[in-house]
Biopython code that builds the backbone (N, CA, C, O; Angstrom):
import numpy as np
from Bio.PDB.StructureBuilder import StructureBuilder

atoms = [
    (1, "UNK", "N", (13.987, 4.568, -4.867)),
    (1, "UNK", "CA", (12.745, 5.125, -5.384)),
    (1, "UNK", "C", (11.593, 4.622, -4.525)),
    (1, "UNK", "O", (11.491, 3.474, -4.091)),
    (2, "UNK", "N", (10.642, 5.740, -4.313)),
    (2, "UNK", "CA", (9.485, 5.010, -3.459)),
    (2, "UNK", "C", (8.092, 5.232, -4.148)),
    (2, "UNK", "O", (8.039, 5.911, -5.173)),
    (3, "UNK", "N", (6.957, 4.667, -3.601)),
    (3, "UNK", "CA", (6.079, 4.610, -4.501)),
    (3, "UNK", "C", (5.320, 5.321, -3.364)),
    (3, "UNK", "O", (5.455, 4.853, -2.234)),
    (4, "UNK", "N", (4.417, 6.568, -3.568)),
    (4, "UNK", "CA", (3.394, 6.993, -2.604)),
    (4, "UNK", "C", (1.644, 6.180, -3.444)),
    (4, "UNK", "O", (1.257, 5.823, -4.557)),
    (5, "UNK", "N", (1.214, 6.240, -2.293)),
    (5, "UNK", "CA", (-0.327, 5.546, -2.795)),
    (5, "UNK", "C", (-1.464, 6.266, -2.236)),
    (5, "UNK", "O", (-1.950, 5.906, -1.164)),
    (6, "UNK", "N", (-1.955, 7.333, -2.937)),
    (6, "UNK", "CA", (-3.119, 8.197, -2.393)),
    (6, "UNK", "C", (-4.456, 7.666, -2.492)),
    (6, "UNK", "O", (-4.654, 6.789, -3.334)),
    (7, "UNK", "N", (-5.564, 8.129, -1.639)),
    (7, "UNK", "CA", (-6.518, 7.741, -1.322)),
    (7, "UNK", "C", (-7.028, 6.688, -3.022)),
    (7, "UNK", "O", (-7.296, 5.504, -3.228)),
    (8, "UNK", "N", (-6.937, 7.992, -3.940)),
    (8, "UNK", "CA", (-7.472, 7.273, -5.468)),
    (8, "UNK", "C", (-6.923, 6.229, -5.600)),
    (8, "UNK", "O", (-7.619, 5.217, -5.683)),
    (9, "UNK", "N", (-5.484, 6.138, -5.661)),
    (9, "UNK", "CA", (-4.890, 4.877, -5.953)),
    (9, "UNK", "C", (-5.110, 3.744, -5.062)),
    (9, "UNK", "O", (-4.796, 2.613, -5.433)),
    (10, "UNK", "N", (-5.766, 4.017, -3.601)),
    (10, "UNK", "CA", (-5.938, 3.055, -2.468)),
    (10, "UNK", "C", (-7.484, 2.409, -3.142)),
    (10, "UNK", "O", (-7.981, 1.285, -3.076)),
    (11, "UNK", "N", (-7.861, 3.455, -3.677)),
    (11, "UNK", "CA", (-9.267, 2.775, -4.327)),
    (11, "UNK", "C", (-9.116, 1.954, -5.154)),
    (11, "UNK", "O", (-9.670, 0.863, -5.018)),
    (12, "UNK", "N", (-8.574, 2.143, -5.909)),
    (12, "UNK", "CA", (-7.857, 1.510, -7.160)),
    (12, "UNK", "C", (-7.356, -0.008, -6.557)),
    (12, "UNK", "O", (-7.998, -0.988, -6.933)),
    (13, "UNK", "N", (-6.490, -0.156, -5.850)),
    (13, "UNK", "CA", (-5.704, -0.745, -5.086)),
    (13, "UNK", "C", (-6.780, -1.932, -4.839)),
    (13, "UNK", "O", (-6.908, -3.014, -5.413)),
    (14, "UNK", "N", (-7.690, -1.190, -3.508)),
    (14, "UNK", "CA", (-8.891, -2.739, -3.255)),
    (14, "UNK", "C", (-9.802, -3.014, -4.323)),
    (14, "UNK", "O", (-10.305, -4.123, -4.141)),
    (15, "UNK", "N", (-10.149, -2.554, -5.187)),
    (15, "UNK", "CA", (-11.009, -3.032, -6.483)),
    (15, "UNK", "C", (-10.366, -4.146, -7.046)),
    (15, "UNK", "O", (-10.888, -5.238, -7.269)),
    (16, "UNK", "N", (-8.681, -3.662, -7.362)),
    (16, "UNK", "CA", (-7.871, -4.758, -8.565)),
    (16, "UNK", "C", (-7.521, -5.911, -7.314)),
    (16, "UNK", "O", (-7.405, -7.043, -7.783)),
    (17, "UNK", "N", (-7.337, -5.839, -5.862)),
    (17, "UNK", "CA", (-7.737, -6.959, -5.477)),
    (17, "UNK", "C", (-8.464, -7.493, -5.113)),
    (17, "UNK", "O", (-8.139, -8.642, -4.815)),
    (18, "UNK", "N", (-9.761, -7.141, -4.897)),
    (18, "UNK", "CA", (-11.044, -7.266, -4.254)),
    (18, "UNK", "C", (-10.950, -7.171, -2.740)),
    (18, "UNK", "O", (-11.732, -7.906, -2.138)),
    (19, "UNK", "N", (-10.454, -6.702, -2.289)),
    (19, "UNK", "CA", (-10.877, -6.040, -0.875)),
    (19, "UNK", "C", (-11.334, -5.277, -0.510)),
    (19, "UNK", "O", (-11.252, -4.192, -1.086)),
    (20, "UNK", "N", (-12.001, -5.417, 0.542)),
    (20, "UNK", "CA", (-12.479, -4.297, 1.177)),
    (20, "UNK", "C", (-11.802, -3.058, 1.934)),
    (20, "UNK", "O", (-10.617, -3.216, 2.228)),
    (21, "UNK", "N", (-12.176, -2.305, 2.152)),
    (21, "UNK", "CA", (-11.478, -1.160, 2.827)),
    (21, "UNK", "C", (-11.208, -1.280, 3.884)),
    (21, "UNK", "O", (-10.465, -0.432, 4.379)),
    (22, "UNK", "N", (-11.686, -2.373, 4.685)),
    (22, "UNK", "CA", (-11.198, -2.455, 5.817)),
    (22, "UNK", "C", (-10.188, -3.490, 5.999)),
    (22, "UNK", "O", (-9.184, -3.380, 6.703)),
    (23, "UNK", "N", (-10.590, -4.676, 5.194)),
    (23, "UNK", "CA", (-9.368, -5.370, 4.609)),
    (23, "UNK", "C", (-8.057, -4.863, 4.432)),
    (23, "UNK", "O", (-7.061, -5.017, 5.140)),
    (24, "UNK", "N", (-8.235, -4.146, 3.229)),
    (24, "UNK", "CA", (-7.221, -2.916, 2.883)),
    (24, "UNK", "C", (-6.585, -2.626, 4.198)),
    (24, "UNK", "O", (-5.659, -3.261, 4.704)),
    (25, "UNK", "N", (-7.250, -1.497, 4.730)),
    (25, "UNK", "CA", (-6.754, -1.098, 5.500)),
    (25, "UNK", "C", (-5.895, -1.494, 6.711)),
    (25, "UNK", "O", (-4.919, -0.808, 7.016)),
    (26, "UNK", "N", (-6.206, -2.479, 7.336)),
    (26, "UNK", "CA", (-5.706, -3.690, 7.911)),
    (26, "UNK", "C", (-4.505, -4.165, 8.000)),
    (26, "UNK", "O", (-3.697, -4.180, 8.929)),
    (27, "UNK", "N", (-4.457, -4.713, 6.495)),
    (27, "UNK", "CA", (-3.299, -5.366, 5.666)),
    (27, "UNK", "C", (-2.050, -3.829, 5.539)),
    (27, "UNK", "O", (-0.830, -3.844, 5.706)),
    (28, "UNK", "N", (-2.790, -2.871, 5.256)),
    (28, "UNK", "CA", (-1.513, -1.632, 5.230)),
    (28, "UNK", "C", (-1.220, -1.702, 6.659)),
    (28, "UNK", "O", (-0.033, -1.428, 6.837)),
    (29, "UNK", "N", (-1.764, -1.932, 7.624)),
    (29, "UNK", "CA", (-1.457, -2.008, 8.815)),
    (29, "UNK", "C", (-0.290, -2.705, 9.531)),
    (29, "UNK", "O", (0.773, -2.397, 10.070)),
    (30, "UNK", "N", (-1.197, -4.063, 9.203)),
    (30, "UNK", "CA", (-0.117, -5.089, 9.127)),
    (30, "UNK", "C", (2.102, -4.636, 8.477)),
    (30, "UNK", "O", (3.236, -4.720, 8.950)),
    (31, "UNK", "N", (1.544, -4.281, 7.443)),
    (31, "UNK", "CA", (2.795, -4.027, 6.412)),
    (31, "UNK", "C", (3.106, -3.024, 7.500)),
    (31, "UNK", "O", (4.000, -3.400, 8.259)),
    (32, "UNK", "N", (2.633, -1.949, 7.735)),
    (32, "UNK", "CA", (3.256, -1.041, 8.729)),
    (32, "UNK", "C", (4.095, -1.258, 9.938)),
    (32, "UNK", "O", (5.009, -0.575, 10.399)),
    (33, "UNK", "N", (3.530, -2.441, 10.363)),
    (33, "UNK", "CA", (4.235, -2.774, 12.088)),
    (33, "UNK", "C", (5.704, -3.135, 11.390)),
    (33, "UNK", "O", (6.806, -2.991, 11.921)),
    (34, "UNK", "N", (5.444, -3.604, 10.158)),
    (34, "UNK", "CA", (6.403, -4.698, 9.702)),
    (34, "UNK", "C", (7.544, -3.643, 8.881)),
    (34, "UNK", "O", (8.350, -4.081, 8.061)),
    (35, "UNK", "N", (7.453, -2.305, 9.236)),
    (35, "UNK", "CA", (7.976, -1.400, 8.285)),
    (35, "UNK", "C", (8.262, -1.679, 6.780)),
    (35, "UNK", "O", (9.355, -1.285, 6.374)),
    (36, "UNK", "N", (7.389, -2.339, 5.841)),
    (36, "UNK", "CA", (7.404, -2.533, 4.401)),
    (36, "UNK", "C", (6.899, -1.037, 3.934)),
    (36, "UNK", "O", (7.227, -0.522, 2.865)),
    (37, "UNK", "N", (5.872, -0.308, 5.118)),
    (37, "UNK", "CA", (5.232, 0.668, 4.490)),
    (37, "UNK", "C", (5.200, 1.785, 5.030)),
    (37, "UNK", "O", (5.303, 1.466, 6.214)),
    (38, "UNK", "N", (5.111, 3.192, 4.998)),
    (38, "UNK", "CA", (4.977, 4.095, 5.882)),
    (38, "UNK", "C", (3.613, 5.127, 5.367)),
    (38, "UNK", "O", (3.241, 5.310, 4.207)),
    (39, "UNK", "N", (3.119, 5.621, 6.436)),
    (39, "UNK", "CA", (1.803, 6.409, 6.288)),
    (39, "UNK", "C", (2.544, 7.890, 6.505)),
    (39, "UNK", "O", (3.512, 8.003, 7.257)),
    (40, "UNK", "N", (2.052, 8.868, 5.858)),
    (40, "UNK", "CA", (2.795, 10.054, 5.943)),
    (40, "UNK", "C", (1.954, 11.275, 5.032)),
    (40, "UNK", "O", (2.122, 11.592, 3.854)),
    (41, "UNK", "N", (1.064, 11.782, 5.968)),
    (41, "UNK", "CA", (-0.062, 12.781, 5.648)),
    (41, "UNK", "C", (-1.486, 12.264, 4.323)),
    (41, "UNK", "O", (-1.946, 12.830, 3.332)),
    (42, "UNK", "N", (-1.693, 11.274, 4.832)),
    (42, "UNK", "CA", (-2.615, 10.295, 4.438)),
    (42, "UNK", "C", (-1.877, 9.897, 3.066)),
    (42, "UNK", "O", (-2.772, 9.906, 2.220)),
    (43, "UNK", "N", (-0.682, 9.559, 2.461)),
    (43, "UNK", "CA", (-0.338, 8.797, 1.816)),
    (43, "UNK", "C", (0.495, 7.917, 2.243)),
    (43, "UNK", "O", (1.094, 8.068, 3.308)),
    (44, "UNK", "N", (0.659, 6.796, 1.411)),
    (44, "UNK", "CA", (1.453, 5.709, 1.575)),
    (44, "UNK", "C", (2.229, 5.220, 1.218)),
    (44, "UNK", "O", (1.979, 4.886, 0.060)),
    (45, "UNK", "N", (3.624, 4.762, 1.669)),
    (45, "UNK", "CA", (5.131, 5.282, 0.555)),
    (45, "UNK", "C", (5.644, 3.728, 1.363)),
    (45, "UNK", "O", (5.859, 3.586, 2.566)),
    (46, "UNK", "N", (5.759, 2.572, 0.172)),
    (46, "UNK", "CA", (6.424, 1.314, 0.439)),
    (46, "UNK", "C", (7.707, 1.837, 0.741)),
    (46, "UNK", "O", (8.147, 2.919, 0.353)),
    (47, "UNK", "N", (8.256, 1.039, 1.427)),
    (47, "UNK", "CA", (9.592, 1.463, 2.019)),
    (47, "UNK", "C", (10.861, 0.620, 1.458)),
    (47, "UNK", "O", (11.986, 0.970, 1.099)),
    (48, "UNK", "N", (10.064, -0.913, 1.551)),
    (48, "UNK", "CA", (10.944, -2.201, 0.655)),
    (48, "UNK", "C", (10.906, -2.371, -0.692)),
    (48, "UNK", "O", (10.010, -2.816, -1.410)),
    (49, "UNK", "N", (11.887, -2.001, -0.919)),
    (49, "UNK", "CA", (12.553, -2.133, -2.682)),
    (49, "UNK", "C", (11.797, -3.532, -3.448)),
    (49, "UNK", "O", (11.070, -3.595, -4.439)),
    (50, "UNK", "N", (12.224, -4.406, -2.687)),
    (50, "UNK", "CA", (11.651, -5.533, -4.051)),
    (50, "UNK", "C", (10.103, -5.982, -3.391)),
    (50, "UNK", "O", (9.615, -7.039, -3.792)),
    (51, "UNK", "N", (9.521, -5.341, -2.605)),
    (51, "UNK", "CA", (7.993, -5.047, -2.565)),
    (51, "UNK", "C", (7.739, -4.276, -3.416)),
    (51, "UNK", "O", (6.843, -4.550, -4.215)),
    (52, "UNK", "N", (8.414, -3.134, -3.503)),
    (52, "UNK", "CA", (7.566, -1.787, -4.127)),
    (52, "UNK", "C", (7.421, -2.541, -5.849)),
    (52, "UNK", "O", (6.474, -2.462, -6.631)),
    (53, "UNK", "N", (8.730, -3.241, -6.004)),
    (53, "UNK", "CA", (8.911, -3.772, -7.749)),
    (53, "UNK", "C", (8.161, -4.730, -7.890)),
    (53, "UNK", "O", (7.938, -5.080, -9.049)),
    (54, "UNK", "N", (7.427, -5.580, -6.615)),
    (54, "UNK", "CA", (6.809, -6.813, -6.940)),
    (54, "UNK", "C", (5.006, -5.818, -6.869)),
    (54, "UNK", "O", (4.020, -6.518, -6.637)),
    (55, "UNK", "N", (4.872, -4.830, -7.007)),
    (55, "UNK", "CA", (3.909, -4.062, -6.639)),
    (55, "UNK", "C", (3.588, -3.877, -7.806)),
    (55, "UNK", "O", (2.634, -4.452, -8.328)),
    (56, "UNK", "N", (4.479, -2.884, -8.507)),
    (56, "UNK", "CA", (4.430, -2.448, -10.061)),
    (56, "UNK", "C", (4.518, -3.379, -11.243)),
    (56, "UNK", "O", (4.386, -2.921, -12.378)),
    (57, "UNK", "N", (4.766, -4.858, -11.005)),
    (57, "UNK", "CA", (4.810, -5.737, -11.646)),
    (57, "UNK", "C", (3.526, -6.235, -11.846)),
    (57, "UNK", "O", (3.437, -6.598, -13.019)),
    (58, "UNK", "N", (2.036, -6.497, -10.967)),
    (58, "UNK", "CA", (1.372, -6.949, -10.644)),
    (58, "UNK", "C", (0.390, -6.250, -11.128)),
    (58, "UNK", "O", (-0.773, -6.575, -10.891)),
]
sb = StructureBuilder()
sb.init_structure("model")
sb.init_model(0)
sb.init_chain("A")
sb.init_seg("    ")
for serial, (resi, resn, name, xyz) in enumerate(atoms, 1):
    if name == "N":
        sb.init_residue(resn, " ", resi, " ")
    sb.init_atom(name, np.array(xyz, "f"), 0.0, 1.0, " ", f" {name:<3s}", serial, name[0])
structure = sb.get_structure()
């Protein structure tokens, strides 16, 4: 199962941690090189299973 994360939910996303958008953005970056995450027509779909669960837990 994967989790996509659209722009709203990216908003959502840096508020409940306090980052900034560029922060944010960054850090999805980061996760990207690291394939935890993939970008795919401006959404964002975790790729790692017990990321995506430590995601929805939080």
């Amino acid at each position: 199962m994967c989790l996509f994360l659209q722009q709203p939910k990216l908003d959502a996303l840096a508020q409940s941690t306090g980052m900034n958008d560029t922060n944010l953005q960054e850090t999805l970056n980061t996760l990207k090189r690291h394939d935890v995450v993939e970008e795919t027509q401006g959404s964002w779909r975790i790729m790692v299973e017990l990321f995506r669960r430590w995601v929805l837990q939080e």
